[in-house]
N, C-alpha and C positions, 0 to 999 in steps of 0.2 A: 505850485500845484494846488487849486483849491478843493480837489476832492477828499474826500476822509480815506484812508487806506488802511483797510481792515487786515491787521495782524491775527492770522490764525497760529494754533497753539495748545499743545496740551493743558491740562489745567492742574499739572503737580505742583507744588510750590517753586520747582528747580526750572521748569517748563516755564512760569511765570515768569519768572525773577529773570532769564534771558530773555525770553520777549520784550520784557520792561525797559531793559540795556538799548534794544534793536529800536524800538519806540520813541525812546529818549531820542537819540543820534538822528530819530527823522524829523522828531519838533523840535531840536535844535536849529534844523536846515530849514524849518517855517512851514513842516506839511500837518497835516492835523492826522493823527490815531487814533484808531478802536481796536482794542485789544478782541479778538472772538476766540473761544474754548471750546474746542473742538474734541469730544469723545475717540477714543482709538483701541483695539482689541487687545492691547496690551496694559492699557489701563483698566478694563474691564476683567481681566481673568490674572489668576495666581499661578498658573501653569507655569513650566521653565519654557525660556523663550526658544528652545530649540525644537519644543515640540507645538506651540503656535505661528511659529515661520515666519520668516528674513521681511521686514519692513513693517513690524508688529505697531512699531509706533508712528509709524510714517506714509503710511498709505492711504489712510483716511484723512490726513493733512493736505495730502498732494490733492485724494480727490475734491475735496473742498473748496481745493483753488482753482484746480482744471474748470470746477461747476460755478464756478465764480463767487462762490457763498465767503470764500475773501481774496484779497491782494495778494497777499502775502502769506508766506507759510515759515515757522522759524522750525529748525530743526536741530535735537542735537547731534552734529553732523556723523560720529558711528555708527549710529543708527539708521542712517540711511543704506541699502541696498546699492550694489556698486555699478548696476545697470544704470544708464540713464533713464529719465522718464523725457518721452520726446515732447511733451506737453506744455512740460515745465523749462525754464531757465536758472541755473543754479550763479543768480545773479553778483551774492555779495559771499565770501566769507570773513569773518570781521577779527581783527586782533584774536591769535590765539590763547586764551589762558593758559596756565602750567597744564604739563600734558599726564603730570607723572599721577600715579595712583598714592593714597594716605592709607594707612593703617590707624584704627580707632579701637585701642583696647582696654582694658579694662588696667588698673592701679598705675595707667601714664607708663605701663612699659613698651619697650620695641619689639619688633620680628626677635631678633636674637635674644630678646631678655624671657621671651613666652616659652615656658618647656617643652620639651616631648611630650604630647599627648594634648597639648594645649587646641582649642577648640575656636577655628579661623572661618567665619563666614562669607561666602561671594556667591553670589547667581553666573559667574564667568566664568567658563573654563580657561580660556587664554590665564585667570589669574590663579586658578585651580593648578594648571598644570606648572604656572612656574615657582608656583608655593612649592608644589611637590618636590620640583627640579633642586630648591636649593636644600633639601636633604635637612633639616630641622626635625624631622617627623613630627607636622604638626597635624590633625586631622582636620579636614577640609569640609565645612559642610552646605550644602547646597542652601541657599536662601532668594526668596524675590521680596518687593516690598519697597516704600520707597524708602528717603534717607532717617525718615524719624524712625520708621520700626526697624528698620535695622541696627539705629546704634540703640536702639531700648534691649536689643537683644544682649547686647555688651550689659548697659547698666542694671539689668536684671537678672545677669548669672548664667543666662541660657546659655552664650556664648565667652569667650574669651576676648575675641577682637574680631572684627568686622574690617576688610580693606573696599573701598569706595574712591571714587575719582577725587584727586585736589580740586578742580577743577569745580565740581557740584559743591563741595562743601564750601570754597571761597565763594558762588554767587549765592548762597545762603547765609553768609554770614558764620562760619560756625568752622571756621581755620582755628581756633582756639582747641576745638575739640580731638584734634589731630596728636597721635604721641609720638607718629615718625612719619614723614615723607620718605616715600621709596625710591632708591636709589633706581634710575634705568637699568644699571647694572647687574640690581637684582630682580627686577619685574619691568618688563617693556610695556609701554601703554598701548592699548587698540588705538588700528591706525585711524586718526582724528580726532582722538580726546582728546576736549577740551576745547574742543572747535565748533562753532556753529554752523550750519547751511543755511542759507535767509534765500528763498526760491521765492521765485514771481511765475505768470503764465510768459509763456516767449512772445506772443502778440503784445503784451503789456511796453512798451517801448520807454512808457513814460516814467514808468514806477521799474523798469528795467535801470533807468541810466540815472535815477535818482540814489537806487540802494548802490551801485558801482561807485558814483561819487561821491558820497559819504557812509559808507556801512563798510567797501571791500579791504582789504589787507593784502597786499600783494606776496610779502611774504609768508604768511601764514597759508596763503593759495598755495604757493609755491610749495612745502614742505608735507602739505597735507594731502596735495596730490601726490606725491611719489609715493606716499604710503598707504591711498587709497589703490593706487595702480597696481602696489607689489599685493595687496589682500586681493584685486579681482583677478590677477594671475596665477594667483595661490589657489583660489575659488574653482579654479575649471580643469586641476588637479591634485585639490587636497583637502578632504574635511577637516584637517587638524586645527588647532584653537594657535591664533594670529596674535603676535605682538607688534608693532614697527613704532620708530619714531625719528624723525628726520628733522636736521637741525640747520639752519642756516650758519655758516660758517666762516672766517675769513680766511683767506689764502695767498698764497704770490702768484702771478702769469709768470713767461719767461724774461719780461723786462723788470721783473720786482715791483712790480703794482700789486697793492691790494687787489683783491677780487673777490666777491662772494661767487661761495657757492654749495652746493645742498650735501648734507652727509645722512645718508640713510643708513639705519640698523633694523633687522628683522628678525626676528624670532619662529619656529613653530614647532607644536610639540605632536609626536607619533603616543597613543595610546595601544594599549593590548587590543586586540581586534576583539575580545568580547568584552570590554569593557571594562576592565578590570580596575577597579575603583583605588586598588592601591596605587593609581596613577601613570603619568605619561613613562613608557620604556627609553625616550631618547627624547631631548631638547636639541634643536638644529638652529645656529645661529650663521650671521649672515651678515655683512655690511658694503657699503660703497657709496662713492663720492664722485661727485658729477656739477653739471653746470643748474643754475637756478631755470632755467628755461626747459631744463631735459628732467624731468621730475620724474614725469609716465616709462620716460626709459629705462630710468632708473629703480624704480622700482622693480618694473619686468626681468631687470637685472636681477637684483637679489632675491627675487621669486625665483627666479631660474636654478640662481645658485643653491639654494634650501630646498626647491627640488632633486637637485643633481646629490646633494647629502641625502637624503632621502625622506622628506617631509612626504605625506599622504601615503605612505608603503605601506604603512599600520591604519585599521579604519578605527574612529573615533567621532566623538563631539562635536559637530559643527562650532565656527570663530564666531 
């Protein structure tokens, strides 16, 4: 391809640092990059993102490349809205990073080592509500901001600890700064952390089948969709705050052949209906295992079932 293929992109440091990765991997292949930074309303304001609405950082991306102003649009992929956009093609998703969430607190302790009353910052309810679930009584306090002011809040006393994606902190460099990786067990990750979206326009054919054959990950497609399918099932009967995370797995058929195949886990949490800040009244958990092909099923599956518990009964905080 001897054109330039303009990579659009937020301009955070974390926003960078994965565009950089997607860049790399296409002048590896012999095409030439231009990175473009792209302003978005979510980088623009301090508000909580449930009161500036679903696709805060990704909608100004998309329209930049529908307008042609670039090729390519990197996303990180939670952030994306679960609608498609028929504009676009969501061409590559590339190796998934660790999905799980780090906690970053202050004297190198864990969850379990921080007392009662101790003082845990997130902007996510999904993480809000399952701090609450595992009964430590730790107080939970609402934060936005990127990853430098939020761990300044830790080394400056404001806060206690801070939990943030693994994920954001290994493309930055700064997995040192980690004092526990969270176990799934106790906190489910939002379905697709730690995963990127790398979207081209659908006309684009050339720069469509260049990111497929070097950018896509088959299983990370595979895992990341069953967990996007069970949040847009959940979406169109449940405000509650979304955990899922789906694992590729080995198995027997009935001849005793290995086999992969997808093991989904779900989460969601029912708040007081006015909002009662003392947290979620019931955590609703949920899992199943299916073939690598049936992702969407599957998900719709364990959305089903975390309905049928009664997820969205109680109204609450938007996932």
């Amino acid at each position: 391809m001897t054109r330039t293929i303009r990579i659009g992109t937020r301009g955070s440091a974390l926003a960078l640092a994965q565009t950089g990765t997607i860049a790399e991997l296409l002048e590896q292949a012999g095409a030439k990059t231009e990175i473009v930074v792209v302003s978005t309303p979510g980088d623009r304001s301090m508000a909580p993102i449930a009161e500036i609405g679903i696709g805060v950082f990704t909608s100004a991306l998309r329209d930049a490349l529908a307008h042609r102003e670039v090729d390519v649009a990197v996303h990180s992929y939670k952030d994306l809205p679960t609608a498609p956009d028929q504009r676009l093609s969501l061409a590559a998703v590339p190796p998934r990073a660790d999905p799980r969430d780090a906690l970053i607190a202050r004297d190198g302790l864990t969850l379990g080592e921080l007392l009662p009353g101790a003082k845990i910052g997130t902007g996510s309810p999904r993480r809000a509500a399952q701090l609450h679930a595992l009964g430590l009584g730790h107080v939970i306090v609402p934060i936005r901001g990127n990853v430098d002011s939020r761990i300044k809040k830790v080394r400056d006393g404001e806060l206690d600890a801070v939990v943030l994606a693994r994920a954001g902190l290994a493309r930055l460099g700064r997995l040192d700064e980690i004092t526990e990786t969270l176990d799934p067990i106790q906190m489910l990750p939002a379905p697709a952390q730690g995963a990127l979206a790398v979207e081209c326009r659908v006309d684009d054919v050339d720069v469509e089948h260049l990111l497929q054959s070097t950018v896509d990950d088959h299983a990370s497609r595979a895992a990341v969709a069953a967990e996007r399918a069970m949040l847009a099932a959940l979406e169109a009967g449940c405000s509650a705050p979304v955990g899922a995370l789906a694992d590729v797995v080995e198995d027997l058929d009935a001849d005793d052949k290995v086999v992969y195949r997808l093991s989904l886990r779900g989460v969601a949490a029912a708040y007081h209906a006015d909002g009662d800040p003392i947290g979620p009244v019931e955590i609703m958990r949920a899992s199943a295992t299916g073939d690598l092909t049936a992702g969407e099923q599957l998900g719709r599956a364990v959305a089903a079932e975390l309905l049928e518990l009664g997820a969205g009964v109680l109204s609450g905080p938007e996932a």
